[in-house]
C-alpha positions in Angstrom: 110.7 90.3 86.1 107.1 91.9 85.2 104.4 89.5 86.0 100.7 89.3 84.7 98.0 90.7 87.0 95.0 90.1 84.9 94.9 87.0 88.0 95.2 89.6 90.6 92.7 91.8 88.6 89.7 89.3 89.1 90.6 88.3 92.7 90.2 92.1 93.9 87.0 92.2 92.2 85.9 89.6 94.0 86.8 91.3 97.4 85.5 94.6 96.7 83.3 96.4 98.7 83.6 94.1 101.6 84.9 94.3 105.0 88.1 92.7 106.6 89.1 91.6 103.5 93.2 92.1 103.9 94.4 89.0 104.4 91.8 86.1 102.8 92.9 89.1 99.5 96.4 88.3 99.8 96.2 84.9 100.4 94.3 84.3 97.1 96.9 86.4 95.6 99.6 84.7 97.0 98.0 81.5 96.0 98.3 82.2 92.4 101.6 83.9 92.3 103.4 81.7 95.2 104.2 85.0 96.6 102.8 88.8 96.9 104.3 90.7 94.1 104.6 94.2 94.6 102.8 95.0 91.6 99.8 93.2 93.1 100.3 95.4 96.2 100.1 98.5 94.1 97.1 97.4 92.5 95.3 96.6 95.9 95.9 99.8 96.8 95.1 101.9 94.2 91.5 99.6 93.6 90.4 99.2 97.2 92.1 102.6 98.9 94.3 100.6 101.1 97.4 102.9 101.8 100.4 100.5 100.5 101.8 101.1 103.9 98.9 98.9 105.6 99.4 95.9 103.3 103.1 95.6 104.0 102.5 95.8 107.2 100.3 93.1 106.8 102.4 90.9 104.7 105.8 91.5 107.2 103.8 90.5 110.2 102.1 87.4 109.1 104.9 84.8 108.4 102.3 82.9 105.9 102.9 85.6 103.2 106.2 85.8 101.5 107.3 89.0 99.2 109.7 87.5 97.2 109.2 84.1 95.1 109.5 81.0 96.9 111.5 77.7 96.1 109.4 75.2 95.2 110.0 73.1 98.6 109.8 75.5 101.6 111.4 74.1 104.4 110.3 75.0 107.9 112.7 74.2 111.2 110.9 74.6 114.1 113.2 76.6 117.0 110.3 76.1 120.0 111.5 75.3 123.2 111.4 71.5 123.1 113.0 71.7 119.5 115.9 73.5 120.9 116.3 72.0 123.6 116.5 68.5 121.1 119.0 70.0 118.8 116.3 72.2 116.7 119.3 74.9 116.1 121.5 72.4 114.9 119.3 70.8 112.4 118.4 74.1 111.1 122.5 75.2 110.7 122.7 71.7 108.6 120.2 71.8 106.3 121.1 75.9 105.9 125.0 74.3 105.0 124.1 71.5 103.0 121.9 74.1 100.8 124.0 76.9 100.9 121.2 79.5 102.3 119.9 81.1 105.2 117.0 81.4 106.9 114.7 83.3 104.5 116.9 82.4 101.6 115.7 80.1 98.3 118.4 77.7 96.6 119.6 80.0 93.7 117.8 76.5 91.2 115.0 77.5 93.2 114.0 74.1 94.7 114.5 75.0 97.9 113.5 77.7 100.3 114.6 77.6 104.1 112.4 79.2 107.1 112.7 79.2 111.2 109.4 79.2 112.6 109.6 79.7 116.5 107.0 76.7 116.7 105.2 74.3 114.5 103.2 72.9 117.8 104.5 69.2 117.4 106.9 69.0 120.8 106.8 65.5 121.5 108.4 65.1 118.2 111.1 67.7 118.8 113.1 68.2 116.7 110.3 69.0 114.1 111.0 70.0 109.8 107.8 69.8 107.9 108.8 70.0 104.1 106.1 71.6 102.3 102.9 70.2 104.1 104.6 66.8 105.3 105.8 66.9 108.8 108.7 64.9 109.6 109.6 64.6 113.7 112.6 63.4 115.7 114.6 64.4 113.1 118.9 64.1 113.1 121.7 64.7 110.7 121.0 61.3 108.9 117.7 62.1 108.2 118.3 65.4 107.2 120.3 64.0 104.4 117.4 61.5 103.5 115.1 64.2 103.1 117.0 66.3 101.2 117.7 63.9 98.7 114.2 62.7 98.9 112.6 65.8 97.9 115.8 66.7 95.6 115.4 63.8 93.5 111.6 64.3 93.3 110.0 64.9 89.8 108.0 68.0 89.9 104.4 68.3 88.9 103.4 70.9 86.2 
């Protein structure tokens, strides 16, 4: 799928000529796209000399930026040590059954994407899922299944 970077175009020109501009760059991009398309990565490289190397490194190190598009619910299972220890792996392998993916993976109706994050810093809460931006602790089987109806049945925004 080609995509338009006129969007990605304007944001560059915003960062160019400045210093330490990698990553606030890529998350404006990624902020318009949902992702960093590699088209985007070319262009960043050929209009700001950054060898293409560099920004994948970048974008492979920092969990925030995602190279492939993105479901739109992400859903983040934390696998810290108190989250673990409270059945965080176990919550992860159910939602990754009841949706049919893997960590990294988006639903092929692409409502859903699945993550492990090694913490989301909310232990007394273990086990912790945040869907999208909404955090959701001491979570079990049960209410797995109420979130994933929850945020199956809700209607989208354009």
């Amino acid at each position: 799928m080609k995509i338009d970077v006129s969007h990605a175009k304007k944001i560059i020109q915003r960062y160019r000529k400045k210093k330490g501009i990698l990553i606030p760059l890529l998350q404006d991009i990624q902020a318009i796209y949902g992702y960093v398309p590699e088209e985007t990565v070319g262009l960043i490289s050929k209009e700001l000399s950054i060898y293409p190397v560099d920004i994948y490194g970048v974008t492979t190190f920092y969990t925030q930026f995602h190279l492939m598009p993105q479901g739109k619910h992400t859903i983040k299972v934390c696998q810290g040590t108190a989250c673990h220890v409270m059945g965080g792996k176990g919550i992860l392998n159910c939602i990754s059954d009841k949706l049919g993916i893997k960590d990294g993976e988006t639903t092929e109706d692409g409502r859903f994407s699945l993550e492990r994050v090694a913490c989301l810093g909310c232990c007394g809460m273990a086990p912790v899922v945040v869907v999208d931006e909404d955090f959701h602790g001491n979570c079990n089987f049960q209410k797995i299944d109420y979130l994933l109806n929850q945020y199956k049945s809700k209607k989208e925004e354009s």
